[in-house]
MISETOR-230590 format. One record per residue (C-alpha): residue number from 0; residue in one letter; chain; x, y, z. Coordinates in steps of 0.001 Angstrom, whole numbers, m for minus. Layout:
BEGIN
- k / r / c / X / Y / Z
- NUM / A / A / X / Y / Z
...
END
This chain:
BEGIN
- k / r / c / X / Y / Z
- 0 / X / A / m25213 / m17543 / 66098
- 1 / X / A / m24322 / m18478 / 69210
- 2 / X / A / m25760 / m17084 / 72239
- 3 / X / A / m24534 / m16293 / 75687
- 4 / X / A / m25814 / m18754 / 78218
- 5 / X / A / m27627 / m16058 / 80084
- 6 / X / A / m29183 / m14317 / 77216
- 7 / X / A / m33017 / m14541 / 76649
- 8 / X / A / m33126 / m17003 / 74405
- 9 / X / A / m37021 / m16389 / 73268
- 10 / X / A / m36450 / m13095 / 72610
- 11 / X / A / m33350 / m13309 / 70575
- 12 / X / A / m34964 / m16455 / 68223
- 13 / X / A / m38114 / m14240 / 67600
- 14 / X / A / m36146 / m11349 / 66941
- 15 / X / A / m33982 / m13592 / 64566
- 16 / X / A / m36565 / m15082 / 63119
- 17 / X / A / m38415 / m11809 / 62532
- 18 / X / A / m35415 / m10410 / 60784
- 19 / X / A / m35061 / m13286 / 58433
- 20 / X / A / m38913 / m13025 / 57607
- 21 / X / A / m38345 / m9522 / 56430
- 22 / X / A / m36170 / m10655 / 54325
- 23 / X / A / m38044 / m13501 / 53024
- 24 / X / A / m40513 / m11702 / 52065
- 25 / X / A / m39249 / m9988 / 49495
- 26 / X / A / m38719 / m12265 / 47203
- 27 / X / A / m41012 / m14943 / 48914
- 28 / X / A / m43189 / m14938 / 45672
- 29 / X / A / m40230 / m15997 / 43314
- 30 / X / A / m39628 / m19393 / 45650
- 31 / X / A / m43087 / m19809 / 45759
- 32 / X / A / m43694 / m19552 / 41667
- 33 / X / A / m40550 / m21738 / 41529
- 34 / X / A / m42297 / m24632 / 44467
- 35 / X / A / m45431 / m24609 / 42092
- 36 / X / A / m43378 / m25463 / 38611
- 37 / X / A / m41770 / m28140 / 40392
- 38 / X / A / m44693 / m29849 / 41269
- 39 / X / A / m45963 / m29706 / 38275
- 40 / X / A / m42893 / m30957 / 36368
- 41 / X / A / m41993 / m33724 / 38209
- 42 / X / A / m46216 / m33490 / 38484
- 43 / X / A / m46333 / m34862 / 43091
- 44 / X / A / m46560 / m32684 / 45813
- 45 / X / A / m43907 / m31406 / 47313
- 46 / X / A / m43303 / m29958 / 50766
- 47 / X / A / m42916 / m26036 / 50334
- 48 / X / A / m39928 / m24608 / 51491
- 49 / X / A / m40170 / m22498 / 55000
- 50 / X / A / m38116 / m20585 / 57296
- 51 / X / A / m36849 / m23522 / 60367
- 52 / X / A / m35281 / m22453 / 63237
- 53 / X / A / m33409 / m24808 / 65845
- 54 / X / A / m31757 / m24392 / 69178
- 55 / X / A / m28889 / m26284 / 70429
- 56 / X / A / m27090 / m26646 / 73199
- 57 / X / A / m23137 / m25737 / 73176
- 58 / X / A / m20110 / m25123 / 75890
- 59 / X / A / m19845 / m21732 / 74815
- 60 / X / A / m24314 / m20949 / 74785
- 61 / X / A / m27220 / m21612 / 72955
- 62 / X / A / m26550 / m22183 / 69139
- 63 / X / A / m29213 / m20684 / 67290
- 64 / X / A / m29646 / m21718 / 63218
- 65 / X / A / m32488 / m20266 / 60985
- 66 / X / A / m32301 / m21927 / 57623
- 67 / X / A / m34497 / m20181 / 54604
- 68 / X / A / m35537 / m20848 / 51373
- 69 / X / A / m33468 / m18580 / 48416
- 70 / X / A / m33017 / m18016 / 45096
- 71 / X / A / m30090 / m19362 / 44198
- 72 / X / A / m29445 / m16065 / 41495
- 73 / X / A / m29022 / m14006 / 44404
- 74 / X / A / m28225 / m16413 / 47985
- 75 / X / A / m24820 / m14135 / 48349
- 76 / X / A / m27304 / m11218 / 48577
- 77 / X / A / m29894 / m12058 / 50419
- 78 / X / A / m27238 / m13530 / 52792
- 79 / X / A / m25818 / m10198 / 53083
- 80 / X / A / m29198 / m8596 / 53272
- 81 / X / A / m29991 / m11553 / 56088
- 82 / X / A / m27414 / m10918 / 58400
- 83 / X / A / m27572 / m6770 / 58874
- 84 / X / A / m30940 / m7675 / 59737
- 85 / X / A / m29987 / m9901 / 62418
- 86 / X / A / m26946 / m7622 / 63348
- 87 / X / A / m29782 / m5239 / 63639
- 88 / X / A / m32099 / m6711 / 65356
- 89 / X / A / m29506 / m8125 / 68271
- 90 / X / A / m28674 / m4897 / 69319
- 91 / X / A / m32169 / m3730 / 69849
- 92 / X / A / m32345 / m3096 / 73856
- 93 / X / A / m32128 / m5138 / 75778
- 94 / X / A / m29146 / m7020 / 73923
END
């Protein structure tokens, strides 16, 4: 999302990030299970996947980008699920 140059830009990314977390963890347990039998077939550690959020600078505002983990059986889903949350939790007062 982009936001407008004036906007609070701490509050919007934790509110973001809160809604995506919500979401998360509701099927946090399932990427987690799935982290674990990946180490131990390909038997190393690897890095578990996590909720990233990054702020860029545009013309038009600040570009905000949360990237999650999902399970790829239901990504369109929790996409949809992802994004009422943020609609959400953007018009919370003060927008």
């Amino acid at each position: 999302m982009t936001l407008a140059p004036a906007a609070d830009y701490h509050l919007a990314e934790k509110r973001m990030r809160e809604a995506v977390e919500r979401v998360y963890e509701q099927y946090k347990e399932k990427i987690e299970q799935q982290h674990r039998r990946m180490e131990q077939t390909l038997n190393m550690p690897i890095a578990m996947p996590r909720i990233r959020t990054r702020i860029n600078p545009r013309q038009s505002g600040l570009e905000v980008s949360i990237r999650y983990p999902v399970d790829v059986e239901h990504a369109a889903d929790i996409d949809d699920q992802i994004t009422r949350e943020l609609m959400d939790a953007l018009q919370q007062p003060p927008e």
